[in-house]
C-alpha positions in Angstrom: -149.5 163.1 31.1 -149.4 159.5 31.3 -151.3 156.4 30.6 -152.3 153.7 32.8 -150.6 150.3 31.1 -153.4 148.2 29.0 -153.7 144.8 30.9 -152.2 142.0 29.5 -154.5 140.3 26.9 -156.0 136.9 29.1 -154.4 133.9 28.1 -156.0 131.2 25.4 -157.6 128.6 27.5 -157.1 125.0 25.9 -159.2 123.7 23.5 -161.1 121.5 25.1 -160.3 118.6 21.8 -156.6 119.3 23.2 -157.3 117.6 26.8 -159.2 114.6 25.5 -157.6 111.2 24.8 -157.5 110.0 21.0 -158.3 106.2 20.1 -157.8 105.5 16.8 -161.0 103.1 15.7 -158.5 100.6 14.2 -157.4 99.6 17.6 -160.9 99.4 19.0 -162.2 97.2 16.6 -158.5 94.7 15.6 -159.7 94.5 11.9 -163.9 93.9 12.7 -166.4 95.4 11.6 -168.6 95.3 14.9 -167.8 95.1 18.3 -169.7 95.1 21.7 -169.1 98.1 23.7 -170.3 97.6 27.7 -171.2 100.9 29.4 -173.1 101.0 33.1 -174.4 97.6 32.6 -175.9 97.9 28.9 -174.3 96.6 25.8 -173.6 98.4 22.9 -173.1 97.9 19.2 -170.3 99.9 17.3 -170.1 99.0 13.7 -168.6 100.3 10.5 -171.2 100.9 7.9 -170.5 100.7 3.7 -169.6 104.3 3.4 -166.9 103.7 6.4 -168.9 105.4 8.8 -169.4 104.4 12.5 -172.6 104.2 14.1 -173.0 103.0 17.9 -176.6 101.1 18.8 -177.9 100.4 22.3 
């Protein structure tokens, strides 16, 4: 008696942090501390806070 053959396991979709592009924050902000990020027509502030943190501010 014979088995049917298990299908073959599905394969691993990417991870979805694989397909996205990396910027390193060094070479967005050139040695600032804040810069102006425009986005649809509205400015935005990215800065580096004490603790080395970055926090973006319409």
């Amino acid at each position: 008696m014979s088995h049917p053959p298990k299908p073959a396991a599905p394969e691993k979709a990417p991870d979805k942090t694989e397909l996205r592009r990396r910027i390193h924050s060094e070479h967005l902000l050139c040695g600032e501390s804040t810069i102006e990020i425009e986005h649809a027509g509205q400015c935005y502030l990215l800065r580096v806070t004490r603790e080395n943190k970055l926090i973006l501010t319409k």
